[in-house]
VMD Tcl script that draws the C-alpha trace (Angstrom):
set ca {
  {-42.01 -190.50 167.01}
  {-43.60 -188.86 164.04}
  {-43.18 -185.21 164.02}
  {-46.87 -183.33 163.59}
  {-46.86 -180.92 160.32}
  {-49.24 -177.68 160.75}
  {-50.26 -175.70 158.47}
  {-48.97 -171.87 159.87}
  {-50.71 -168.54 158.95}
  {-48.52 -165.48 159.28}
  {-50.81 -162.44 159.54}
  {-49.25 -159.29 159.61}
  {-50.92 -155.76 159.76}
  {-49.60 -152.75 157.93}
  {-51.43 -149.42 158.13}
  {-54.92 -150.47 156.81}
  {-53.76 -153.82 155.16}
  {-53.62 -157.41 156.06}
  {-51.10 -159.35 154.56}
  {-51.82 -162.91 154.96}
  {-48.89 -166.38 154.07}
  {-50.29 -169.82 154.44}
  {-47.76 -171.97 154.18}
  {-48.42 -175.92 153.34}
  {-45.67 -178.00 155.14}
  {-46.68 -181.15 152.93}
  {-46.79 -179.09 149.62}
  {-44.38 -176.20 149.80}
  {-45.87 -175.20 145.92}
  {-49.22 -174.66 147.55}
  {-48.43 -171.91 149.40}
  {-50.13 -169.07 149.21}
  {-49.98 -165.11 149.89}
  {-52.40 -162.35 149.66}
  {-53.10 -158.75 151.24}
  {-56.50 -157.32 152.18}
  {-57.22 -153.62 152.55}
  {-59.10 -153.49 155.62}
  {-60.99 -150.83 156.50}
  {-60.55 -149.38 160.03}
  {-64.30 -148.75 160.55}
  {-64.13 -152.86 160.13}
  {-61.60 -153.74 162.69}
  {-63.64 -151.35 164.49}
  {-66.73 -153.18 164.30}
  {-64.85 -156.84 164.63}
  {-63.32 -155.09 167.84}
  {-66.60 -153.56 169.25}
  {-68.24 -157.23 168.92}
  {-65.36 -158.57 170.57}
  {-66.49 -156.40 173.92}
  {-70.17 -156.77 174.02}
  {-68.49 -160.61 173.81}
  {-66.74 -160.09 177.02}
  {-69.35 -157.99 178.33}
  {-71.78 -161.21 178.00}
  {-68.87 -163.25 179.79}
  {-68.40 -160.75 182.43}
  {-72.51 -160.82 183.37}
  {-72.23 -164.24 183.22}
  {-69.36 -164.92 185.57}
  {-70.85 -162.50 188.08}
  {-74.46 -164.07 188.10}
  {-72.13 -167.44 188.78}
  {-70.07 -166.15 191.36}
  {-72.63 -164.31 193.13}
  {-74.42 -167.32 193.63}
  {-71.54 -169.57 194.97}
  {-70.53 -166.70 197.06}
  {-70.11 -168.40 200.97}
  {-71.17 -171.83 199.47}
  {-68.52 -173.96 200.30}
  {-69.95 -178.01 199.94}
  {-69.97 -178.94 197.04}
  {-73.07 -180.45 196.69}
  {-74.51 -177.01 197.45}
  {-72.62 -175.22 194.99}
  {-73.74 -178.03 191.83}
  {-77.22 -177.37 193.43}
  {-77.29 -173.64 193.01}
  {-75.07 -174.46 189.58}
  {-78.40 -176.54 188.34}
  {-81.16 -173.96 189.80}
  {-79.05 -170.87 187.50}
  {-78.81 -172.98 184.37}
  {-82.50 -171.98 183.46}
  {-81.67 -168.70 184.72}
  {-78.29 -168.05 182.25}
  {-79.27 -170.24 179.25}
  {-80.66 -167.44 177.45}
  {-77.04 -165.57 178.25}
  {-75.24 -168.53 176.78}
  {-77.08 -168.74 173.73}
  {-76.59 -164.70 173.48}
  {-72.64 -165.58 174.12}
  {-72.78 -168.35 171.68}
  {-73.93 -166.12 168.93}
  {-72.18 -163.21 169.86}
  {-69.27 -165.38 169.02}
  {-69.98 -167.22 166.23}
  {-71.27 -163.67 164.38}
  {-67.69 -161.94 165.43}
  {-66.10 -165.42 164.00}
  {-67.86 -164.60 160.98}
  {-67.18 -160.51 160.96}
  {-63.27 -162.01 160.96}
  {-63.55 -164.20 158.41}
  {-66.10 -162.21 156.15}
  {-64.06 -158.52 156.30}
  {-60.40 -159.37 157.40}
  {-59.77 -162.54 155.39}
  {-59.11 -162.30 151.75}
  {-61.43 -164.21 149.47}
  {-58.61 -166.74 147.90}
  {-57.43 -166.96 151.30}
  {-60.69 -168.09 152.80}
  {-61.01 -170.61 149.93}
  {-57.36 -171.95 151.14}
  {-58.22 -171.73 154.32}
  {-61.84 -173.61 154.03}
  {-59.26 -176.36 152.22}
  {-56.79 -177.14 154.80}
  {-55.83 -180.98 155.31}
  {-54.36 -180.92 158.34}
  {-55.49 -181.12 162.03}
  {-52.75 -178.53 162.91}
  {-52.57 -174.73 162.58}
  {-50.45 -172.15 163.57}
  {-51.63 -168.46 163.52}
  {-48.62 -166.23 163.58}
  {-49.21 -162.90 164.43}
  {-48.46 -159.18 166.07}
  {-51.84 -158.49 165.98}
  {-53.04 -159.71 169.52}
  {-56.33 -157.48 169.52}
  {-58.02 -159.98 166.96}
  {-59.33 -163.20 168.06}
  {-58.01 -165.50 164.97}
  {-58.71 -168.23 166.33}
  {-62.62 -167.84 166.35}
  {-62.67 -167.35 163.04}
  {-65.94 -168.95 161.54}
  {-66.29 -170.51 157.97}
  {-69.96 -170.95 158.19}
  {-69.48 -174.05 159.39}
  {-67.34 -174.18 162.09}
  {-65.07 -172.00 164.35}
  {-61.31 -172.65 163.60}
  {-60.53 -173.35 167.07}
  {-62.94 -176.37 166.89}
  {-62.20 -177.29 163.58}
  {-57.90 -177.74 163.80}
  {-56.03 -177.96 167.12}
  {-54.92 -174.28 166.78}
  {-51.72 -172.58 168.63}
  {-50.89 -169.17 168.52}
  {-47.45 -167.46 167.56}
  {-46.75 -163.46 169.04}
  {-44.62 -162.31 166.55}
  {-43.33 -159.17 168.37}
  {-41.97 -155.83 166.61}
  {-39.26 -154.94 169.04}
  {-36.67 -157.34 169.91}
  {-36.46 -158.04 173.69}
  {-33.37 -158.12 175.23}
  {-32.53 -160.90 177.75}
  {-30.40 -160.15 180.66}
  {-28.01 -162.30 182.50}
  {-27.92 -162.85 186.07}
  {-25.08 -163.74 187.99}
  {-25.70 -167.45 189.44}
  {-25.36 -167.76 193.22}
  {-25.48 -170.92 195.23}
  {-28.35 -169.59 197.10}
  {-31.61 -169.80 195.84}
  {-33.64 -167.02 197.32}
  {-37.48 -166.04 197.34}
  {-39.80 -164.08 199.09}
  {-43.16 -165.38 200.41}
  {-45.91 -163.57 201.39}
  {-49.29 -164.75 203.17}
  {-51.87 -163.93 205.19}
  {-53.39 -167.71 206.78}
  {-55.86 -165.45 208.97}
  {-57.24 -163.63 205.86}
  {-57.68 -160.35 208.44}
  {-56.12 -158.19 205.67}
  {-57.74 -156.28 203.10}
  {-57.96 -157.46 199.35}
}
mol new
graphics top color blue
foreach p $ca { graphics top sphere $p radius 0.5 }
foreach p [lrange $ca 0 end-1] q [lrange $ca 1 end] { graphics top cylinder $p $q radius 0.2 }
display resetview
């Protein structure tokens, strides 16, 4: 069994800076590390495209479920499926470049230039983002060419800032669980 080398990107955010570390697991003299003042009127603007995003999503999914709502058969809910797809096309195509222009915003304003060079460069199929900042989507980043996520099978690494403490339970020979359910769905949501 070979073992897969990635290529990992630590991104960490202090104050107004990115500080960006690729590190090259075949060439450990290639690695690379830069930091990026980033404005917060930027991350503001990456963040704000980031929920007119989900906004698009959210009228999306609710022209969907709306329509399949009672429809159990199957063939009626790929028939109502087919008769919305001229209906939400145009809200696809507004998703589709709602995302590709915040995959760009990332990469343009939060991405130093060396670093996008690097990145742009990468010979491997693997990449690791490692990162506290969970607001940012990293992963659709967009090179002009391509978002990351369809370019490299990307995974995701929470580096957390406070340490979390695991507790011990005391091991019983009983497993116990509770179970709740209502099979005459009577109750209220």
């Amino acid at each position: 069994m070979s073992s897969i080398n990635s290529f990992e990107i630590h991104i960490s955010r202090i104050d107004d800076h990115y500080h960006f570390i690729i590190e090259d697991p075949n060439n450990p003299i290639t690695s690379f590390s830069e930091k990026i003042p980033v404005p917060p009127v930027s991350r503001q603007k990456i963040l704000e495209k980031l929920k007119e995003l989900l906004s698009q999503i959210g009228v999306f999914r609710e022209s969907m479920k709306t329509a399949l709502e009672g429809n159990t058969t199957r063939e009626y809910a790929l028939e109502i499926l087919k008769a919305k797809i001229g209906e939400t096309n145009s809200i696809v195509e507004s998703m589709c470049y709602t995302m590709e222009k915040l995959g760009r915003l990332i990469f343009k304003y939060m991405v130093p230039v060396e670093c996008r060079h690097r990145l742009c460069g990468i010979q491997s199929e693997h990449v690791i983002i490692s990162t506290e900042d969970v607001e940012i989507p990293w992963e659709l980043m967009h090179d002009g060419e391509e978002f990351f996520c369809l370019k490299y099978s990307v995974g995701r690494k929470i580096q957390a800032k406070v340490s979390i403490k695991r507790v011990d339970r005391p091991k019983s020979d009983k497993v116990r669980f509770l179970f709740i359910s209502n099979p005459t769905l009577d109750l209220p949501k």
